[in-house]
C-alpha positions as CSV (number, residue, x, y, z in Angstrom):
1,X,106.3,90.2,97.9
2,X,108.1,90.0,101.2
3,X,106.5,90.7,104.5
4,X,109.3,91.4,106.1
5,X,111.8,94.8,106.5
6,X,114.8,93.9,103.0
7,X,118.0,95.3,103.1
8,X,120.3,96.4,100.5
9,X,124.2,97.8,100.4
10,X,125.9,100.2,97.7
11,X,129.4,101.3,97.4
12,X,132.1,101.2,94.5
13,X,133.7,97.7,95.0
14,X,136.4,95.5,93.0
15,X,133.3,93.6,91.7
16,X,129.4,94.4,92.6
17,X,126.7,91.6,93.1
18,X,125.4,92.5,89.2
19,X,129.2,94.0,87.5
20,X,131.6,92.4,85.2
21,X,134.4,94.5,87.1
22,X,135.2,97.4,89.3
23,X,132.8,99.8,90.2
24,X,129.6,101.5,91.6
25,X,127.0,99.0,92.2
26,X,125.4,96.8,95.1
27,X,127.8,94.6,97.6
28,X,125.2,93.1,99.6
29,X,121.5,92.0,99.5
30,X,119.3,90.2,101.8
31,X,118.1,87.0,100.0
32,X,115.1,87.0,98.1
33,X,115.4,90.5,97.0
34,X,114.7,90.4,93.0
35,X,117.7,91.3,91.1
36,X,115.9,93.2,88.5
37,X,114.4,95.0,91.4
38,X,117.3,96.3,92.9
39,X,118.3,97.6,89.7
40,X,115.7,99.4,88.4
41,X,114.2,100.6,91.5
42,X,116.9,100.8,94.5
43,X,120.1,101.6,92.3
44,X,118.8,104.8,91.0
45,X,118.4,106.2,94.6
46,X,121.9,105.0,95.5
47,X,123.9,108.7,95.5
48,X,125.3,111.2,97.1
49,X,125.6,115.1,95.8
50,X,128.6,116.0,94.0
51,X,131.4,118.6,94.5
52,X,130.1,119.4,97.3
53,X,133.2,121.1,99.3
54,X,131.9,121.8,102.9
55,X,130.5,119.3,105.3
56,X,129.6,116.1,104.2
57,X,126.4,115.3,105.8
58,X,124.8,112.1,106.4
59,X,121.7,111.7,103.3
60,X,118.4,110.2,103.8
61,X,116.5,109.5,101.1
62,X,112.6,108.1,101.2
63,X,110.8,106.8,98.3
64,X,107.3,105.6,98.1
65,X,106.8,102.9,95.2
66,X,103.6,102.4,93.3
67,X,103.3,98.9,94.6
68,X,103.0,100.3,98.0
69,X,107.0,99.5,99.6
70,X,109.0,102.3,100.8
71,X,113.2,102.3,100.2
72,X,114.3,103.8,103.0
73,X,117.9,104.8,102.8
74,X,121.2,106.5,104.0
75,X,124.2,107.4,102.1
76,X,127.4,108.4,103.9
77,X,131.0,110.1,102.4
78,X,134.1,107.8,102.6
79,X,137.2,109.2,101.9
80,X,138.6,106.4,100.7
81,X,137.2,103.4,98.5
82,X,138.5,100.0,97.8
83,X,142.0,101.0,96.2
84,X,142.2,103.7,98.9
85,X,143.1,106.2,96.4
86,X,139.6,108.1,95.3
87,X,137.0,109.4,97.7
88,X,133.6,107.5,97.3
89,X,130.2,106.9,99.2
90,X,128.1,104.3,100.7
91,X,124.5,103.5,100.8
92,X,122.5,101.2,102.9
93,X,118.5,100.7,101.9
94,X,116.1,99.5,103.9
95,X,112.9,98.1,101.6
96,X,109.8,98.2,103.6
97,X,106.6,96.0,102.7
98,X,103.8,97.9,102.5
99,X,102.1,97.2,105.7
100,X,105.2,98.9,107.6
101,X,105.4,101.5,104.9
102,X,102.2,102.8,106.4
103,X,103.4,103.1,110.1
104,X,106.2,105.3,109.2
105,X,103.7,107.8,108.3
106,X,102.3,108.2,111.6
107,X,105.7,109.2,113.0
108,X,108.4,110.4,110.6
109,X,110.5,111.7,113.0
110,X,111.7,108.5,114.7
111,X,113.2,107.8,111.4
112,X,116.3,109.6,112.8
113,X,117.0,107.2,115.5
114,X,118.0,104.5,113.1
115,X,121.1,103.1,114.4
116,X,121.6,99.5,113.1
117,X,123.6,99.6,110.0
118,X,125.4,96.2,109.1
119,X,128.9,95.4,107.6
120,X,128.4,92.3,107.0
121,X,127.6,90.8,103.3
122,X,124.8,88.8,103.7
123,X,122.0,90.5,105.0
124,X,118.6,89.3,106.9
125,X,115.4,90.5,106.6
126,X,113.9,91.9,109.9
127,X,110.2,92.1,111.8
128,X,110.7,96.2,112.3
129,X,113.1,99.4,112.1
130,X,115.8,99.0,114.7
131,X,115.3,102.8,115.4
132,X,116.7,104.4,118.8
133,X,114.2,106.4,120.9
134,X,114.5,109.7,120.1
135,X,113.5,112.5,122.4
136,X,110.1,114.8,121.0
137,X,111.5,118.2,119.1
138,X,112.0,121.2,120.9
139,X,113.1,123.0,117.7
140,X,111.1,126.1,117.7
141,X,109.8,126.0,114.1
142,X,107.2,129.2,112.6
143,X,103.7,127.8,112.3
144,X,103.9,129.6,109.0
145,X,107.1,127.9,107.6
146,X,105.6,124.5,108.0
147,X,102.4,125.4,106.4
148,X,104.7,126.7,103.5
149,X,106.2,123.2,103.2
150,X,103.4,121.6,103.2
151,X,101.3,123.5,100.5
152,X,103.8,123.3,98.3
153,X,104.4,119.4,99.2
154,X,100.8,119.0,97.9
155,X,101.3,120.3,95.3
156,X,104.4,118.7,94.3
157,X,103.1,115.1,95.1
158,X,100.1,115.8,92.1
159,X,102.6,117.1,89.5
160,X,103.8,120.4,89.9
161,X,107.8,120.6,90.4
162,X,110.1,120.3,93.0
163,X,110.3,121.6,96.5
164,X,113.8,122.5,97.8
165,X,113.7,124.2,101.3
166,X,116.7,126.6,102.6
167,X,116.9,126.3,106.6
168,X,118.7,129.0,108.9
169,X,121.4,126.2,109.6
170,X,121.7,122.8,108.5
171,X,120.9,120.5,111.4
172,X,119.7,117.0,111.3
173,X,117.4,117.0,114.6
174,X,115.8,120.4,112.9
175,X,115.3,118.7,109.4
176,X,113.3,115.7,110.8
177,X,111.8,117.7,113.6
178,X,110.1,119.8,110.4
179,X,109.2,116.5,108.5
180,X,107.4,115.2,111.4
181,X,105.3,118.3,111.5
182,X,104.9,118.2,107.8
183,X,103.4,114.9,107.7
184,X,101.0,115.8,110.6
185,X,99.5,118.7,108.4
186,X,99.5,117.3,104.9
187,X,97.0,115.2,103.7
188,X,96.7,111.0,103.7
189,X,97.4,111.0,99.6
190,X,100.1,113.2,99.7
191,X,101.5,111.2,102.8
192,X,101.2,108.1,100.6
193,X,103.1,109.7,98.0
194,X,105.3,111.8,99.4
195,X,109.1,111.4,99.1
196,X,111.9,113.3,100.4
197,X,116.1,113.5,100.6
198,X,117.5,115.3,103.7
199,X,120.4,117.2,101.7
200,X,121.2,118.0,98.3
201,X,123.0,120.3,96.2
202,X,122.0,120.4,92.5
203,X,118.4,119.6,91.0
204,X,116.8,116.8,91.7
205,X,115.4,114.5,88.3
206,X,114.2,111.4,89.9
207,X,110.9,109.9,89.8
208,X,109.4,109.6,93.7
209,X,111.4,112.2,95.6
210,X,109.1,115.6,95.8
211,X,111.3,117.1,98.7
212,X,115.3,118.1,99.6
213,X,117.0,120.3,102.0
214,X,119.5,122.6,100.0
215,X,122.5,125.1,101.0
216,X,122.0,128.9,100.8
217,X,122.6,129.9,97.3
218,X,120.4,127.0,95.9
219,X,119.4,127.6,92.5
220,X,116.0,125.6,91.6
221,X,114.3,125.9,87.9
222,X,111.7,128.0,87.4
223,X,108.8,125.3,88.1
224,X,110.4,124.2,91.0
225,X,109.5,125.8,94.6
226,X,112.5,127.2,97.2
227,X,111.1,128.0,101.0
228,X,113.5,129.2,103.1
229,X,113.3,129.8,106.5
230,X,113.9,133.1,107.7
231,X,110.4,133.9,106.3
232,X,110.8,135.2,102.5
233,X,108.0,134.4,100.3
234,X,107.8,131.2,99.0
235,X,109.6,131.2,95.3
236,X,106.1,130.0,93.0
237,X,106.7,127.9,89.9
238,X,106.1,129.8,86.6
239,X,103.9,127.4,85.7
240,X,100.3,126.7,87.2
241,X,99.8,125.6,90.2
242,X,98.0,121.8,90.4
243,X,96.7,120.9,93.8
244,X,95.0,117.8,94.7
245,X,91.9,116.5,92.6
246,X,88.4,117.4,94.0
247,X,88.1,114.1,96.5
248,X,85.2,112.5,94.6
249,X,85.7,109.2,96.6
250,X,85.7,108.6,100.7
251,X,89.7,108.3,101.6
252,X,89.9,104.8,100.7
253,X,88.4,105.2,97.7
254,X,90.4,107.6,96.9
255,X,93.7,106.1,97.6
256,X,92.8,102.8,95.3
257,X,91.3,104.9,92.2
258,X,95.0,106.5,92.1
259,X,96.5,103.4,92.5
260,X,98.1,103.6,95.4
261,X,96.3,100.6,97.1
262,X,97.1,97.6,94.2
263,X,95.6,94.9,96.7
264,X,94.5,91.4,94.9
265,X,91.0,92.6,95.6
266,X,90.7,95.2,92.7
267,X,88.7,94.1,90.3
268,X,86.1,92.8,93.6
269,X,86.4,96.8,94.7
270,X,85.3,97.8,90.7
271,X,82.4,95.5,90.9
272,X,80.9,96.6,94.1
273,X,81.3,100.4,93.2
274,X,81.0,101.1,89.5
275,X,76.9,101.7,90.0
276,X,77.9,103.9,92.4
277,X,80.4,106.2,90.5
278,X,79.1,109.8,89.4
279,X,79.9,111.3,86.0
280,X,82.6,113.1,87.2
281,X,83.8,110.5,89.3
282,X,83.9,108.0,86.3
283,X,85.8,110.8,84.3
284,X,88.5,111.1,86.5
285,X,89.6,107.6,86.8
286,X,93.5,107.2,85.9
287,X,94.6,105.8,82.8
288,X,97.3,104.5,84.7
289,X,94.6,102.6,86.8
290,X,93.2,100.8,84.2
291,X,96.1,99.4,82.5
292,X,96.4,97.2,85.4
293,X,93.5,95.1,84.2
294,X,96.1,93.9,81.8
295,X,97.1,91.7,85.0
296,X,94.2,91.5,86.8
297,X,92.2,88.4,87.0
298,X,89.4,89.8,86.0
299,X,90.1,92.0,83.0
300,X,86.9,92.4,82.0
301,X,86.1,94.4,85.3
302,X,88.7,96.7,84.1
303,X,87.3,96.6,80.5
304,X,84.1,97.8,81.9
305,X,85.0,100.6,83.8
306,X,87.5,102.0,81.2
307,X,84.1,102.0,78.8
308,X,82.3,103.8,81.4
309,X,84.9,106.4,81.2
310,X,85.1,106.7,77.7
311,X,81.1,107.5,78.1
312,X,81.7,109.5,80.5
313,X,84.3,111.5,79.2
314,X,82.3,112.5,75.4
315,X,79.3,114.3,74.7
316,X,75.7,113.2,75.0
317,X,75.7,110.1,72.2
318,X,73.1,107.3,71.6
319,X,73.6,104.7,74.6
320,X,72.9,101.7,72.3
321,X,75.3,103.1,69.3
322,X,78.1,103.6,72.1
323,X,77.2,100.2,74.1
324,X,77.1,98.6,70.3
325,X,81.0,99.3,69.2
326,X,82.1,97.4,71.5
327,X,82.0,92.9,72.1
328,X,80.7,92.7,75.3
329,X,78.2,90.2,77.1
330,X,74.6,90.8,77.5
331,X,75.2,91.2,81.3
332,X,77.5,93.3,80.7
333,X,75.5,95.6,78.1
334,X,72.7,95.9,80.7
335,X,74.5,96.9,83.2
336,X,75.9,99.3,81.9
337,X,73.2,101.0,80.3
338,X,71.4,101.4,83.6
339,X,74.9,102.8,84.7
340,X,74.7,105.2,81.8
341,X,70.9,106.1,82.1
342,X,72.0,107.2,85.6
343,X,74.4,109.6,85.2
344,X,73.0,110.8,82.2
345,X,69.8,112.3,83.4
């Protein structure tokens, strides 16, 4: 994986990097960006909202991937495309590792004072954000509207819809002035999770973005959330709330059971706490978690803890029937019957 900022460039063209002929698709690519990459995870982020007749705003879109980058992009109208005879857009992605990923979170607002946007074809990877400085918010935002946001953020981020927010008028300096404050208040998972565009104008399907600023008039589904700014009630889902998991696990912990820290050292962080893990603890570990052990270098780490769940997860059975199903080593068997023996009393 790279270490350093990736860039990536999207627009219809007479012949895309991956196209057999005219159309949408990406122009330009720093090297060493995976192909299959780009077109599984970058092209699906590369739009811009559709008959939309009034202003054509600038569109920033942040996604947080599983493997810990960040695409951070902006998609601009152009009247014209290649033939000069159909309107058409163009994106520019910036792919951050996940080390810089991190350090947006501590400042989203600077995001806005990206200025370096390049024309050329080949692109080069860079050592940070080429952001402007950009002077601290004055907007005068309700206390109450931002704590709206951010509920419903948390709750979005676990599973529970969309959140759409409706501002008094649209303004770039006032969008990012509120995500800075909403990424103050909200908590390190959702942070790590969290991902956001700063317009749209129908319903948003994709996979990673939990956050848009819409027009008036906006019309969400019903388990979808709408805030809007001049201090009507937030718009609930029909369907129930889900907030946050009860944090079993200090933050670190917490952030690696979920899967959003897939560092080499895995199956070494299993092994030093799986005697340490409560029944409730060991019942709430991730499916998704554990099919990484597919992978891993130590599968049987993996193996082990997914057993301990299965335990953990059924009603008081005999430890040596339950232990006995399954081909494990001796080792292993004794460990996890003191594991068991534990929780169980």
């Amino acid at each position: 994986m790279a270490t350093n900022i990736q860039q990536q460039m999207y627009t219809r063209a007479q012949r895309p990097l991956f196209g057999q002929g005219e159309g949408y698709g990406t122009v330009a690519a720093t090297p060493g960006l995976d192909s299959t990459f780009i077109k599984e995870k970058i092209h699906p982020y590369c739009t811009y909202p559709t008959l939309w007749e009034g202003e054509k705003p600038t569109v920033t879109t942040l996604v947080n991937y599983p493997c810990g980058r960040m695409l951070l992009g902006r998609a601009v109208y152009k009247p014209k495309d290649f033939t000069g005879q159909r309107t058409t857009f163009f994106a520019h992605n910036y792919i951050l590792p996940p080390r810089m990923a991190v350090q947006v979170f501590s400042n989203v607002g600077k995001l806005q004072g990206i200025k370096y946007f390049a024309e050329e074809s080949e692109l080069l990877e860079l050592c940070s954000l080429p952001c402007a400085i950009v002077p601290a918010g004055g907007d005068d935002i309700a206390n109450d509207f931002i704590e709206k946001i951010a509920e419903c953020v948390e709750a979005s981020v676990f599973g529970a819809g969309k959140v759409y927010v409706v501002l008094r008028e649209f303004s770039h300096s006032h969008i990012w002035e509120i995500l800075a404050r909403v990424y103050g208040i909200i908590s390190p998972e959702a942070r790590q999770l969290l991902g956001f565009c700063t317009f749209a104008n129908t319903t948003i399907d994709k996979e990673g973005i939990h956050l848009a600023f819409v027009p008036p008039g906006f019309r969400a589904r019903n388990n979808d959330y709408i805030v809007q700014e001049n201090a009507l009630p937030v718009v609930k889902p029909v369907s129930r709330l889900v907030y946050p998991p009860k944090r079993f696990f200090a933050e670190a912990e917490l952030l690696h059971i979920r899967g959003l820290m897939p560092f080499a050292w895995e199956s070494e962080w299993i092994d030093t706490n799986l005697d340490k893990l409560t029944l409730a603890q060991l019942a709430a570990v991730p499916d998704k978690f554990l099919q990484r052990g597919k992978t891993s270098d130590n599968p049987r780490m993996y193996v082990m803890l997914g057993i301990a769940k299965s335990f953990a997860s059924m009603k008081p059975v005999d430890i040596r029937y339950f232990l006995g199903s399954y081909n494990l080593a001796n080792e292993e068997i004794t460990r996890l019957r003191r594991i068991f023996e534990r929780i169980v009393v």
